[in-house]
C-alpha positions as CSV (number, residue, x, y, z in Angstrom):
1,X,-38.9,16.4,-17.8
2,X,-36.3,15.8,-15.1
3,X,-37.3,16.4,-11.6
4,X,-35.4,16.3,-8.4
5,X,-36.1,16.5,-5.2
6,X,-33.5,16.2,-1.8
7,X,-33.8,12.6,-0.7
8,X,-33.6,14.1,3.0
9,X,-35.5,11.8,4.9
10,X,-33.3,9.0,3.8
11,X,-30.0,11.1,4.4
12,X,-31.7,11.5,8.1
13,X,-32.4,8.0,7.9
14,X,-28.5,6.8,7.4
15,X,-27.4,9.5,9.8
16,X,-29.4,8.5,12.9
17,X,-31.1,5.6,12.1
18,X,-28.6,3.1,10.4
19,X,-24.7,4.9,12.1
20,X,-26.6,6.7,15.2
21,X,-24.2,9.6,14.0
22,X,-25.3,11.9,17.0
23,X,-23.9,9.8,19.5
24,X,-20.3,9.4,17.3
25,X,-20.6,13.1,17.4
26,X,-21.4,14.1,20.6
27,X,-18.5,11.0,21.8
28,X,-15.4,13.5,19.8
29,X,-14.4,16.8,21.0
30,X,-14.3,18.6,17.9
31,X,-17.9,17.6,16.9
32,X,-20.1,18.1,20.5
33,X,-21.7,20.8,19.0
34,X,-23.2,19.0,16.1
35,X,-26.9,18.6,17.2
36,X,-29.8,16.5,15.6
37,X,-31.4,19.8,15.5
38,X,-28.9,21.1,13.5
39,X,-28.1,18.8,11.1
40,X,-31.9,18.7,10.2
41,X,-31.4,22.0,9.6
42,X,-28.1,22.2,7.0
43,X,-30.2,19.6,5.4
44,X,-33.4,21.1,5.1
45,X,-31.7,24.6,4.1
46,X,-29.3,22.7,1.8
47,X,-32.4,20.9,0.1
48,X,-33.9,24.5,-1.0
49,X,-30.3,25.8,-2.4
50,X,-29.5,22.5,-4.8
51,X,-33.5,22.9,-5.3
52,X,-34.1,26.1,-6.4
53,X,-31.0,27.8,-7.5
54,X,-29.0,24.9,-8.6
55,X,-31.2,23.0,-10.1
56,X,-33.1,25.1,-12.7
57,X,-30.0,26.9,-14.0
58,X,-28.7,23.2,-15.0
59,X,-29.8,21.9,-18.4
60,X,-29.3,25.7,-19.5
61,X,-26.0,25.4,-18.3
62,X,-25.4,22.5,-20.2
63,X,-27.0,23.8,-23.6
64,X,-24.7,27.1,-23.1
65,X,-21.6,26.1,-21.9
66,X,-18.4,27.9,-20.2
67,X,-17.3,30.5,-22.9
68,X,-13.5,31.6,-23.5
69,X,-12.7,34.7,-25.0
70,X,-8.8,36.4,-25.3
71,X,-7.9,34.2,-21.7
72,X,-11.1,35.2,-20.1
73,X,-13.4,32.6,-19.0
74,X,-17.5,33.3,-18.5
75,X,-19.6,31.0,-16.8
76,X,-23.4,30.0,-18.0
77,X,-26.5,32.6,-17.3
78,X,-26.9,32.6,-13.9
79,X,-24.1,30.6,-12.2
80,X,-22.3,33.7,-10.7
81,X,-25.8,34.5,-9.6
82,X,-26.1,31.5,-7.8
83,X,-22.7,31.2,-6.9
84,X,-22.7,34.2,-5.0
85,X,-26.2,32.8,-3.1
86,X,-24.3,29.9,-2.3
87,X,-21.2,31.9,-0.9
88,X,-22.9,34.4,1.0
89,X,-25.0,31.5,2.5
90,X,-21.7,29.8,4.0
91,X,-21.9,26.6,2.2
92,X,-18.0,26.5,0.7
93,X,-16.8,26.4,3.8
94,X,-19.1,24.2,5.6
95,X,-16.5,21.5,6.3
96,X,-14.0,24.0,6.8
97,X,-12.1,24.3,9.8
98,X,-13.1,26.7,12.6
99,X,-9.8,28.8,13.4
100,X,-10.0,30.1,9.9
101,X,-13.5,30.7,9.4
102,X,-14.7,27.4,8.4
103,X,-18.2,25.6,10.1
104,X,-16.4,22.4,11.0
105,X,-18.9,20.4,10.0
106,X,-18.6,16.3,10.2
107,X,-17.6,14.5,6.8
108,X,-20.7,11.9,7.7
109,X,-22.8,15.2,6.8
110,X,-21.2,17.3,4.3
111,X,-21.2,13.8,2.0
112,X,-24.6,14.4,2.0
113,X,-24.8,18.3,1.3
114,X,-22.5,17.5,-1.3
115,X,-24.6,15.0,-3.5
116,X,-27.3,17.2,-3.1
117,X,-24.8,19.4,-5.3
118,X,-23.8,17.2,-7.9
119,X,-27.6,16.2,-8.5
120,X,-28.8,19.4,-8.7
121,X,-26.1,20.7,-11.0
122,X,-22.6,18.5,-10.9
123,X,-21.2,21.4,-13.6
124,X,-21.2,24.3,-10.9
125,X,-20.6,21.7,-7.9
126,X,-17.2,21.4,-8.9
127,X,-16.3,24.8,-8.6
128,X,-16.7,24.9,-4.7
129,X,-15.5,21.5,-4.5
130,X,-12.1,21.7,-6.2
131,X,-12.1,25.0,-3.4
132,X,-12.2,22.6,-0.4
133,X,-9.4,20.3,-1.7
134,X,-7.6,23.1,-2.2
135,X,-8.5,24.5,1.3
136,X,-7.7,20.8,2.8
137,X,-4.1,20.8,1.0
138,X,-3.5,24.6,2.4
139,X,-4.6,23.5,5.7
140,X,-2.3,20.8,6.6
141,X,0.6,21.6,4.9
142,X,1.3,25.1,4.3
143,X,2.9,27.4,7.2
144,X,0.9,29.8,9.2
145,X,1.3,33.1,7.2
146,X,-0.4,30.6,4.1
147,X,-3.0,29.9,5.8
148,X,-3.9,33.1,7.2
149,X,-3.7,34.7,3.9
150,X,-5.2,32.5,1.9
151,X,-7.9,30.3,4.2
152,X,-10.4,32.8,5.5
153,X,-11.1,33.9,1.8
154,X,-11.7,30.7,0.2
155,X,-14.0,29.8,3.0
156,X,-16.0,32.2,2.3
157,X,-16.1,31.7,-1.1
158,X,-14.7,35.3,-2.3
159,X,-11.9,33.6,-3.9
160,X,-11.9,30.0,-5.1
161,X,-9.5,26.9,-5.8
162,X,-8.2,25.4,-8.5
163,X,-5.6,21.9,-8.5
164,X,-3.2,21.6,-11.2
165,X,-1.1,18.7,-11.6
166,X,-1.7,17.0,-14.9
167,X,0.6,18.1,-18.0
168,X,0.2,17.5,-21.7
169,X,2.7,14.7,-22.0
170,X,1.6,13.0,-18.3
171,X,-1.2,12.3,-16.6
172,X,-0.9,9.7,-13.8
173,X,2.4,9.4,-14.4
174,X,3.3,12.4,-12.9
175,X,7.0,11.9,-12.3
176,X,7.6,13.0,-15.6
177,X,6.2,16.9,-15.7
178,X,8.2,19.6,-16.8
179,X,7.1,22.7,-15.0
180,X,10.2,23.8,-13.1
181,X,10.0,26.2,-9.9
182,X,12.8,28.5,-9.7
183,X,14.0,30.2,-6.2
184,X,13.8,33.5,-6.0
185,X,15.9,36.1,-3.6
186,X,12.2,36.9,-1.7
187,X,11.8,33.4,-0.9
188,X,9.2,33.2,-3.8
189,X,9.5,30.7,-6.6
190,X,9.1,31.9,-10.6
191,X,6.6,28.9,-11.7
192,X,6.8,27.7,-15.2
193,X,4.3,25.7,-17.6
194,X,1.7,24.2,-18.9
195,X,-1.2,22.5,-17.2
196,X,-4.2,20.8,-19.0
197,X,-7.7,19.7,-17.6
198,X,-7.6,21.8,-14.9
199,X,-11.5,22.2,-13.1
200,X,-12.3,25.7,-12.3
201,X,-8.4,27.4,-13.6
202,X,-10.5,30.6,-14.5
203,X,-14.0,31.6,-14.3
204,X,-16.1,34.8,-13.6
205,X,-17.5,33.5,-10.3
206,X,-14.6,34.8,-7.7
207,X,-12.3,37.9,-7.2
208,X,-9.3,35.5,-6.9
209,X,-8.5,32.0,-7.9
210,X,-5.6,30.2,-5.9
211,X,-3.7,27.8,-8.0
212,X,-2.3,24.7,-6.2
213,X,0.5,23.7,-8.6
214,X,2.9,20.5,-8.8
215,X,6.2,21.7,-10.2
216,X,10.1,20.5,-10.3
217,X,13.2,22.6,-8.1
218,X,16.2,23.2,-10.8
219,X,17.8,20.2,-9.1
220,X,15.1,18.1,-7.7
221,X,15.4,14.1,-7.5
222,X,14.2,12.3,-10.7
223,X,10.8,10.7,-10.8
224,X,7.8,11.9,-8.0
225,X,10.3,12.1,-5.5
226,X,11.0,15.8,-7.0
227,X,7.8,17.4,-6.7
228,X,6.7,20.2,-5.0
229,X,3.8,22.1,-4.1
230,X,3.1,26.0,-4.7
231,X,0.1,28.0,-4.1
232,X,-0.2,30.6,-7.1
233,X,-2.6,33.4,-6.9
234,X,-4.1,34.7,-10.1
235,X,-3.7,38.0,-8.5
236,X,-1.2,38.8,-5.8
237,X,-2.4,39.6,-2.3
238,X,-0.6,42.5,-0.4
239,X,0.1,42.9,3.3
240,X,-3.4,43.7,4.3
241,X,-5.2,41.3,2.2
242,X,-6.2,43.0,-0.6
243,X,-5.9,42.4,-4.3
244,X,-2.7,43.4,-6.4
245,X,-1.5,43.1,-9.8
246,X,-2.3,40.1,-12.1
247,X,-0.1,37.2,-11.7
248,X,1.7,35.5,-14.5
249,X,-0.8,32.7,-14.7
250,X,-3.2,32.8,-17.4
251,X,-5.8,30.9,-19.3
252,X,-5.0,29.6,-23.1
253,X,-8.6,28.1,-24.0
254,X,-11.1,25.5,-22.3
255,X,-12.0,22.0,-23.0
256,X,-14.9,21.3,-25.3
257,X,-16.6,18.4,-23.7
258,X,-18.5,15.4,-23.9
259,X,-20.1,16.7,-20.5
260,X,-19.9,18.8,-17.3
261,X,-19.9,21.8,-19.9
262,X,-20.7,24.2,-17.4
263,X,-17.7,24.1,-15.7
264,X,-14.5,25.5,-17.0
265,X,-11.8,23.2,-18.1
266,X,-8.6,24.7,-18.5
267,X,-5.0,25.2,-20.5
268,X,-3.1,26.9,-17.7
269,X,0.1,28.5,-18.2
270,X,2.2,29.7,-15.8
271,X,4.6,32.6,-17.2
272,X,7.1,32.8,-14.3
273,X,4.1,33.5,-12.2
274,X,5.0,34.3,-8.6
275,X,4.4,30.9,-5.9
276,X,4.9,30.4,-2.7
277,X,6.3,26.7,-1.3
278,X,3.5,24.8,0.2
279,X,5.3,22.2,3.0
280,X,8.5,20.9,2.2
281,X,10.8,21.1,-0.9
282,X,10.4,17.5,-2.8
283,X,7.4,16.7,-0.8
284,X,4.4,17.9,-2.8
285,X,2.8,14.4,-3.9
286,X,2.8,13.8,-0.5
287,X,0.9,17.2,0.5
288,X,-1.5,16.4,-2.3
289,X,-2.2,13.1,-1.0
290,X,-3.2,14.8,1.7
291,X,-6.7,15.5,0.7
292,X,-7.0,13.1,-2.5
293,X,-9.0,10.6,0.3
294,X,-11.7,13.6,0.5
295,X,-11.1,14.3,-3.3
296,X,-11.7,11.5,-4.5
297,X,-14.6,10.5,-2.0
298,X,-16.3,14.2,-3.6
299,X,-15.9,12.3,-6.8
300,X,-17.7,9.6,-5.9
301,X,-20.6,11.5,-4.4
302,X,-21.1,13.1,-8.5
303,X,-21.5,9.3,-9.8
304,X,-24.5,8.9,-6.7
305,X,-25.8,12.5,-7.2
306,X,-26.2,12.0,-10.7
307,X,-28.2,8.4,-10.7
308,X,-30.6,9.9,-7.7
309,X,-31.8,12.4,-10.1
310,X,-31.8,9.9,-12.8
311,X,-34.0,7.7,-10.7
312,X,-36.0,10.2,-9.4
313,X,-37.2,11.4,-12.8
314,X,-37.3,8.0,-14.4
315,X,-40.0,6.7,-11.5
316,X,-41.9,10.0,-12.2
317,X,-42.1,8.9,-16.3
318,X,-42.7,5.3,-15.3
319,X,-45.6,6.7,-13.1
320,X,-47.4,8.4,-16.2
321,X,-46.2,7.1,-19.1
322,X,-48.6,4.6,-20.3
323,X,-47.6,1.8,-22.7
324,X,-49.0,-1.6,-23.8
325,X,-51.0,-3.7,-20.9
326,X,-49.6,-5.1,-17.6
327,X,-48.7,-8.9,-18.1
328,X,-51.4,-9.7,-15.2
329,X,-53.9,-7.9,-16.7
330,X,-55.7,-4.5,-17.2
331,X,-54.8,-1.9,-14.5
332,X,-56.1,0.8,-16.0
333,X,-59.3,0.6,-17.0
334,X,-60.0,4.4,-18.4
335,X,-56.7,4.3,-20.3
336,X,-55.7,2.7,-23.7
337,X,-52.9,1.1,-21.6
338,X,-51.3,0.9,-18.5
339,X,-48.7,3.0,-16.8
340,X,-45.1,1.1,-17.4
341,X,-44.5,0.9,-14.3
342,X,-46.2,-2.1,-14.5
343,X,-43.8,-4.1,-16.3
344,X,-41.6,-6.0,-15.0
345,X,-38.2,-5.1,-16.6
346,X,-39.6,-1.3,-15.9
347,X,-39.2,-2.7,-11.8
348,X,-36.2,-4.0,-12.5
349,X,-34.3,-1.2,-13.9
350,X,-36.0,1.2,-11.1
351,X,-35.3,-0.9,-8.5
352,X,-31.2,-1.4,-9.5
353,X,-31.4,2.4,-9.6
354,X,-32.8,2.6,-6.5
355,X,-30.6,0.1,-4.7
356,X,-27.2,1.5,-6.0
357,X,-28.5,4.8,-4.9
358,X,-29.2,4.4,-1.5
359,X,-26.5,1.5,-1.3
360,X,-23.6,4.4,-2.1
361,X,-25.4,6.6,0.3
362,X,-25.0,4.5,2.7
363,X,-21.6,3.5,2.4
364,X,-20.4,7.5,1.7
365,X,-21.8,7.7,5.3
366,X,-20.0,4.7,6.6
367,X,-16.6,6.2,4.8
368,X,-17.0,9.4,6.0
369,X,-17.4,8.6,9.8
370,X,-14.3,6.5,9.7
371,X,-12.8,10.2,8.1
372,X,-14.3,11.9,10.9
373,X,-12.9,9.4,13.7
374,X,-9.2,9.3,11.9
375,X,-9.2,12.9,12.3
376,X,-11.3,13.8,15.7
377,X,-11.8,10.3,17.5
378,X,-9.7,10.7,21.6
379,X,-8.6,7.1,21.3
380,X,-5.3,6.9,19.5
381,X,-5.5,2.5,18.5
382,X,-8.9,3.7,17.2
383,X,-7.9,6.6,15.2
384,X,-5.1,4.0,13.6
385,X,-7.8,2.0,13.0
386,X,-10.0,4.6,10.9
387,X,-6.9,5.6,9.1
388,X,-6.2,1.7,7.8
389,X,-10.3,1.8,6.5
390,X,-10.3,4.8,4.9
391,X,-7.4,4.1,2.7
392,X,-8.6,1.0,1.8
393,X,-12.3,2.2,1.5
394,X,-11.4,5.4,-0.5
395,X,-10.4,3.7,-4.4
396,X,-13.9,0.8,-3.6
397,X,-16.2,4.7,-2.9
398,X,-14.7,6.3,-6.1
399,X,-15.0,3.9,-8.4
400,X,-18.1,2.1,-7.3
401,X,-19.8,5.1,-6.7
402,X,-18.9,6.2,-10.4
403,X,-18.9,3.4,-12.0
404,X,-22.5,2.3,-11.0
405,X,-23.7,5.8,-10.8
406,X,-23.3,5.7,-15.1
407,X,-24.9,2.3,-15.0
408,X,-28.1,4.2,-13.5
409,X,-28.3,6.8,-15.4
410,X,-28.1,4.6,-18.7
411,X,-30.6,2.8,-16.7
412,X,-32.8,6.0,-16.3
413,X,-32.1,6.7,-19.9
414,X,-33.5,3.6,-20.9
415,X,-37.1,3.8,-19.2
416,X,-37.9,6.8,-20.8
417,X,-37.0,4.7,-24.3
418,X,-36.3,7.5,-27.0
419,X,-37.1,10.2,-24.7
420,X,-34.3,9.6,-23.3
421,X,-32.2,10.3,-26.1
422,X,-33.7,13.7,-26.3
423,X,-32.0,16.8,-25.1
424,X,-35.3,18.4,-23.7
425,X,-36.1,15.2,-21.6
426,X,-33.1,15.6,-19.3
427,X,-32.1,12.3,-19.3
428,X,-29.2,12.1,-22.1
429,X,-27.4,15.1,-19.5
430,X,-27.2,12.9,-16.5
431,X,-25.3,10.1,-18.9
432,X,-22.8,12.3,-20.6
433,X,-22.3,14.6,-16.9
434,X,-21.7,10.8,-15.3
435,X,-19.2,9.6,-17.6
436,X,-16.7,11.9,-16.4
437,X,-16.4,10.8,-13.2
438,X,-15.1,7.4,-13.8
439,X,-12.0,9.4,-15.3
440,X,-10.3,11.8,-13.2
441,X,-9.4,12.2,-10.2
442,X,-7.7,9.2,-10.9
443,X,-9.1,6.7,-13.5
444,X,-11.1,3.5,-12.2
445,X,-8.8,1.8,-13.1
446,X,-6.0,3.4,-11.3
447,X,-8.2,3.3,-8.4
448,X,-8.6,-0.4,-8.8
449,X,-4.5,-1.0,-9.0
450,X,-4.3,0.8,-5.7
451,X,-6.9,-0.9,-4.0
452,X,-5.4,-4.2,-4.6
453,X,-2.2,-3.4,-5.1
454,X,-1.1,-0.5,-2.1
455,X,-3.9,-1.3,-0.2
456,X,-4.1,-5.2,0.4
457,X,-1.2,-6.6,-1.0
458,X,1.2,-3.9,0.1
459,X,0.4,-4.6,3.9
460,X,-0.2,-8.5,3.5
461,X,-4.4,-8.0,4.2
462,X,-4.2,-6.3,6.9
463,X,-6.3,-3.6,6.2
464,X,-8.7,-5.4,4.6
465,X,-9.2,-8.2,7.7
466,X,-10.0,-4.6,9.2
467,X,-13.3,-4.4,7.2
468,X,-13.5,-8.4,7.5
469,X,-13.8,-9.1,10.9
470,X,-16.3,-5.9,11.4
471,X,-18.7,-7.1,8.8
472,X,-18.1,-10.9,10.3
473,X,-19.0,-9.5,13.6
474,X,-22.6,-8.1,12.7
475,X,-23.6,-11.3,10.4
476,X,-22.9,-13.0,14.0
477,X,-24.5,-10.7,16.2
478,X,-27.5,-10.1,13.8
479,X,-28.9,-14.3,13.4
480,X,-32.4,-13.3,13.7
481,X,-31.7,-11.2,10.4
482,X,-31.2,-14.4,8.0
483,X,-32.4,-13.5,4.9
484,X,-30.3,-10.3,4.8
485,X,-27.0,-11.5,7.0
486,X,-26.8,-15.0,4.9
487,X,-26.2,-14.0,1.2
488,X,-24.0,-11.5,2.8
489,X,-21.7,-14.0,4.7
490,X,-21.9,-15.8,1.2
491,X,-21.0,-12.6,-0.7
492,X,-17.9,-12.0,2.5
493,X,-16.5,-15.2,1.9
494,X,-15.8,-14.8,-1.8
495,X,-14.2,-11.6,-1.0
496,X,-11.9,-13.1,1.6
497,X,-11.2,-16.1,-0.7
498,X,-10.6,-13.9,-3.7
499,X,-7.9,-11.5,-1.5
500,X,-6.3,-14.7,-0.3
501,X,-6.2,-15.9,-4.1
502,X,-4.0,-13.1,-4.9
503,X,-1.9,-12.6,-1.8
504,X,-1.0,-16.0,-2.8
505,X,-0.1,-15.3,-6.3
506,X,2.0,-11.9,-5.6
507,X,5.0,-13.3,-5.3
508,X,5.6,-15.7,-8.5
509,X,3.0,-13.6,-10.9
510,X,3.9,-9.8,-11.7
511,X,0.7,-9.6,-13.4
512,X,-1.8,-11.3,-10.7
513,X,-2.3,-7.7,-9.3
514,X,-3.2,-5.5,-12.1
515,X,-5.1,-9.0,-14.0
516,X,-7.7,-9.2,-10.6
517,X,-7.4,-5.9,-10.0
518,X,-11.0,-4.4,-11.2
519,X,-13.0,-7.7,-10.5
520,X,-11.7,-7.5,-7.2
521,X,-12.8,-4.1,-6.8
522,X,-16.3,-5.0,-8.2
523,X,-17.0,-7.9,-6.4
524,X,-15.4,-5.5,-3.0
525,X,-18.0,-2.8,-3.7
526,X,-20.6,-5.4,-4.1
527,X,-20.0,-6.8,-0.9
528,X,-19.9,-3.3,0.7
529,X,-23.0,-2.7,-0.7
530,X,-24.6,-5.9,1.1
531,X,-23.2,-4.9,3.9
532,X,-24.7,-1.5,4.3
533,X,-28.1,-3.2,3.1
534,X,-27.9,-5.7,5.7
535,X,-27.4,-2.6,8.1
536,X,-30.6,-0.4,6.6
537,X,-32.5,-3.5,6.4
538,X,-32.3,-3.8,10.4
539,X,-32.3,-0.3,11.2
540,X,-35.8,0.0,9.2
541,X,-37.5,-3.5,10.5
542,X,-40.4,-3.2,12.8
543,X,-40.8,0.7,11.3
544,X,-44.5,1.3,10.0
545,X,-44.3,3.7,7.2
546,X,-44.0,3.3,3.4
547,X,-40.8,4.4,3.6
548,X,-39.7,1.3,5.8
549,X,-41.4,-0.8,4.1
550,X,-39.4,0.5,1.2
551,X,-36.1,0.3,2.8
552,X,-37.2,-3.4,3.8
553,X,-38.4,-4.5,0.0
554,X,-35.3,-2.9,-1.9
555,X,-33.0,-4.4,0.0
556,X,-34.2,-7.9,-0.6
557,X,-34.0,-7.4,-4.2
558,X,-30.3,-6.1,-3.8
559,X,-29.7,-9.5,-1.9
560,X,-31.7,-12.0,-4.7
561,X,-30.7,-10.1,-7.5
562,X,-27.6,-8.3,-7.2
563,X,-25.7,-9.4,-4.9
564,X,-25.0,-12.8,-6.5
565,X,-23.1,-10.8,-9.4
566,X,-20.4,-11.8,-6.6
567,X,-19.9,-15.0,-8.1
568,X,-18.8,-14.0,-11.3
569,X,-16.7,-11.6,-10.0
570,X,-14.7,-13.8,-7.6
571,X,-14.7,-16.7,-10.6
572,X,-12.9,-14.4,-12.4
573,X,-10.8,-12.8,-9.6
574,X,-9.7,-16.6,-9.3
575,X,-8.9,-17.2,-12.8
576,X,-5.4,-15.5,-12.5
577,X,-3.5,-13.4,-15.0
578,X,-2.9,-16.2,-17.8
579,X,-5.4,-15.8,-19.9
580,X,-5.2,-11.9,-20.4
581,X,-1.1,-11.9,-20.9
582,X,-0.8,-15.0,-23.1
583,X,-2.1,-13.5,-26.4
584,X,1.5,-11.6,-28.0
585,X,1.0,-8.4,-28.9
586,X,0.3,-9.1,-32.5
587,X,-3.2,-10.7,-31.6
588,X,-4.5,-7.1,-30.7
């Protein structure tokens, strides 16, 4: 059966050990009080949550489903249970900000509360989730009377969030919706329409869901240019901050998924429901850009939640199931066969697992501390700095996370053979709960376009020579690690060639973006990847335990047997756009 169990020790491990997070932390002012103390602490306490509420309430969330009835959405057996255990505890508004009743706890830490979440139960880890984007939206851009109204609550988890931007007829093309936003003499604004795959729109779980909806002024520019933001309520709030009458915003059935089945995935329509402008008219893409860089980095963390758990259980079936006889011999001796552990391709597929996993914890560490310095850091040229890597780092965490966070879990799936096709094993959950992941929030490829496209070509490089020379810097301060810092420069230098390939080709091939675009990504993550292994690798030499030892022996397989995947990746980064455009239309 599926098993898991908080990998804290290695969380600790990255913190301290690998980004000596304590000293960022005590070196910004809004982040002194973050202790070593207490970030053992949120972790330890966050552990027992995800493990013992979450966690058993999340294959019987899966086998029950979110249930619609007449508008009215119900959650699985025992999800408002925990929810409220999980609310009452502060954890929705752990990386909230202070003033209005959030913790203000560092994104380095809350990455890794939060893939606790999403591998405990990623179904009711979205509900608080789409919360704090909706919370991070509210708190930058709407005025103060907003905020007031609306913050306090959905910290503390008594009312939640929900994001609705995508329309039947668009998706990422959201220039194009329909629902219009109509002034009213009270300085509200009648919303009308319809929005479709919208995470948490209505549940059971809160008194109050705030909407954050993307709509069109009567006479708004064409295209994204006229979009606004509106926060609308599902129930007004009056002067003193209690509940009112329903708002015109209701639910017209859920999604019936492939996955994620314990969260509620809504039709929303809006009736002339009552909304308030969030920042400026015509500027609501912008306001919801705002927080996409922690939206989609949340996203991310589901795709490494996910394969933990599907490595964690996997190594626990390779452990005791026993199958055929270990190519080296008996091992053995009182059973009929040996444990399959002991084969080889077993290793390998534990191992990948493994490597990706701790890899992408890594690097959600690395991208959140250059969030944490962009907003916190005293030094203005290095703020700028942080704000350059963590839009170019953002689309490479998404989709890498997501994308090799499926690949595990098929891999997890495929130790335990035709278990792992079985409901009751777990296993098949994981897969079908990943595959989500590497869709919204922006498909993969979407995420892939921007990289290369608004994030290296649209600024010449720059950005990326920001991650360049950083990595260059530690292959030549660390000679004495060779065997780690060598395949890396290897791995760095295709990258560089690859981004010079296409800055090259920008200008006489229309296509060269979109044609490298998800190689490039690939072979970006990839390099990443080394680079965070080269970092734990040196971080856990001269340590004495098994777990160092660990650290040590995974990352040489990531460098002998991963990381040269780089070289077909940059082969075909190099290859141009030729070969995909030629072939007419009629060929397909």
């Amino acid at each position: 059966m599926a098993e898991y169990k908080a990998p804290v020790q290695d969380m600790q491990f990255v913190l301290q050990d690998v980004f000596q997070a304590d000293q960022l932390w005590a070196s910004m002012p809004n982040t002194q009080e973050v202790t070593p103390d207490l970030v053992s602490a949120i972790l330890e306490e966050g552990a027992r949550i995800c493990e013992n509420e979450l966690f058993p309430i999340n294959r019987s969330g899966d086998e029950e489903g979110c249930h619609w009835d007449d508008t009215v959405v119900t959650t699985p057996k025992g999800f408002k249970e925990a929810y409220a255990t999980y609310a009452e505890s502060g954890w929705v508004g752990l990386g909230g900000d202070t003033e209005y009743g959030g913790q203000g706890m560092p994104k380095m830490l809350t990455v890794m509360f939060e893939e606790m979440v999403y591998a405990a139960n990623t179904s009711f880890a979205l509900y608080p989730a789409l919360s704090a984007g909706a919370c991070l939206c509210l708190l930058n851009h709407a005025n103060e009377e907003l905020k007031q109204t609306y913050l306090p609550p959905l910290y503390e988890g008594r009312w939640s969030g929900s994001m609705c931007l995508t329309e039947p007829h668009c998706g990422t093309d959201l220039g194009i919706m329909k629902t219009k936003a109509v002034p009213q003499d009270d300085g509200s604004y009648d919303i009308t329409g319809t929005k479709i795959f919208i995470t948490g729109g209505e549940h059971d779980l809160a008194e109050n869901i705030i909407h954050l909806v993307l709509a069109k002024l009567p006479d708004a520019p064409a295209g994204s240019k006229g979009i606004s933001l509106f926060v609308v309520p599902k129930f007004h709030v009056n002067e003193d901050g209690s509940l009112g009458d329903r708002n015109a915003v209701t639910c017209g059935s859920i999604e019936h998924k492939m996955g994620i089945k314990g969260s509620s995935t809504c039709v929303m329509n809006f009736d002339g429901a009552k909304g308030y402008l969030v920042g400026e008219e015509n500027r609501g893409l912008a306001a919801m850009f705002t927080m996409m860089n922690y939206e989609r980095l949340s996203i991310g963390l589901q795709g490494i939640g996910l394969g933990e758990v599907s490595y964690q259980s996997a190594r626990a079936y390779a452990k005791e199931r026993i199958q055929s006889r270990a190519p080296s011999g008996k091992q053995n001796l009182d059973q009929a066969a040996d444990p399959i552990i002991v084969h080889p391709d077993v290793r390998r597929m534990l191992l990948t697992q493994r490597a990706y996993n701790e890899g992408g914890r890594a690097f959600a560490a690395y991208v959140g501390m250059w969030l944490d310095m962009a907003k916190g850091h005293p030094d203005k040229t290095t703020r700028a700095k942080a704000e350059g890597l963590v839009a170019l780092l953002t689309p490479v965490a998404k989709a890498y996370f997501t994308d090799r966070g499926f690949d595990v879990t098929v891999l997890g799936q495929q130790v335990f053979g035709g278990h792992g096709y079985i409901r009751e094993w777990g296993m098949e959950q994981f897969v079908r709960d990943a595959r989500i992941a590497q869709i919204y929030e922006g498909t993969n490829g979407i995420q892939a376009l921007d990289l290369m496209g608004r994030k290296v070509a649209a600024n010449k490089g720059e950005w990326y020579g920001l991650f360049r020379d950083e990595v260059q810097a530690f292959i030549d301060d660390n000679a004495d690690l060779g065997e780690f810092t060598a395949p890396l420069s290897a791995a760095l230098e295709r990258l560089t060639e690859a981004t010079d390939s296409v800055l090259n080709s920008v200008g006489d091939d229309p296509n060269a973006i979109g044609a490298a675009s998800c190689d490039y990504l690939n072979l970006f993550g990839l390099t990443a990847y080394g680079y965070m292994w080269a970092r734990m690798a040196k971080a856990a030499q001269g340590g004495n335990s098994e777990f160092h030892t660990a650290k040590v022996e995974t990352a040489r397989f990531f460098m002998q047997r991963l990381l040269p995947e780089t070289l077909a990746y940059h082969a075909k980064v190099l290859a141009g756009s030729e070969t995909l455009m030629a072939p007419s239309e009629e060929l397909f």
